[in-house]
N, C-alpha and C positions, 0 to 999 in steps of 0.2 A: 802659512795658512793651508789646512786640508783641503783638496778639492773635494768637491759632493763625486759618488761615482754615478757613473753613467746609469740611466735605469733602462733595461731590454724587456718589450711586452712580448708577451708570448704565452699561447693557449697553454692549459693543465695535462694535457694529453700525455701518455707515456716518449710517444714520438717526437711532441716540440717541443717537451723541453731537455731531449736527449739532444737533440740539434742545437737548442739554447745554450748547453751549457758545453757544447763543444765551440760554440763561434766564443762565445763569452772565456773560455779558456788562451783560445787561440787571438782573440784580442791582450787578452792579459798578459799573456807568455810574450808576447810585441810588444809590449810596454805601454800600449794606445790607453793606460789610464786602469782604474779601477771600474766594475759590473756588476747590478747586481738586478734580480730577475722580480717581473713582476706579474703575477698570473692573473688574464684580462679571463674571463668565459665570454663565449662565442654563439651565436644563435643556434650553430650548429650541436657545438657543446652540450647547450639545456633542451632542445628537442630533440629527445635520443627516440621518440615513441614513430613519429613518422618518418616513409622516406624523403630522403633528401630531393625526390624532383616532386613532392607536393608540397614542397615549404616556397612561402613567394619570395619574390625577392634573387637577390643573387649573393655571393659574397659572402655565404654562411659560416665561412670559417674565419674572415680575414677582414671583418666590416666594421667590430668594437675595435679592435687591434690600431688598425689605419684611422678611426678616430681617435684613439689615445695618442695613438704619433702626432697626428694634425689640429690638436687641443695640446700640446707640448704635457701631458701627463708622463709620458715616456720616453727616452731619446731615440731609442731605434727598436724595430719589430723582426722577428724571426720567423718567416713562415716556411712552410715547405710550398716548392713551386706550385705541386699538383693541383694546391687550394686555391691559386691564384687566379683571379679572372682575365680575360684578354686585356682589358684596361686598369690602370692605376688610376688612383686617384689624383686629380693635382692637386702639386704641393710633394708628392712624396718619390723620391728616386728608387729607382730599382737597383740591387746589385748583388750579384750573384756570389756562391760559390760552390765550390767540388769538390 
């Protein structure tokens, strides 16, 4: 039986998904399974007209993202740290790399 392969959410941006498809490599070449990438848009993403400290809210880059993880739409998310807020959401593990 084929396993389904894993699905990684990750913003359109030139940068996330050059980082997606290096985690997504570097899982695969480990053998952790098959990847394949799913491009979520961000609030950040569709208000490209204002700055970002007039828009409410917080979490502009990583808030559709962390609901699709935590709605099981997607298995795991790829963000870059910079975007992330002091807090996670629960329910979802942090884990890094370099």
């Amino acid at each position: 039986m084929k396993k389904k392969p894993y699905i990684i959410g990750t913003r359109g941006s030139l940068l996330a998904l050059t980082q997606c498809l290096q985690m997504k490599n570097i899982m695969e070449e480990k053998g952790l399974g098959k990847f394949e990438l799913k491009i979520i848009s961000t609030q950040g993403d569709e208000n490209t007209q204002a700055p970002l400290w007039q828009l409410e809210g917080k979490d502009f880059f990583t808030k559709e993202l962390d609901a699709a993880l935590l709605q099981g739409e997607v298995d795991l998310v790829v963000h870059s740290y910079k975007d992330l807020g002091s807090e996670r959401p629960e329910g979802i593990e942090l884990a890094t790399v370099t």
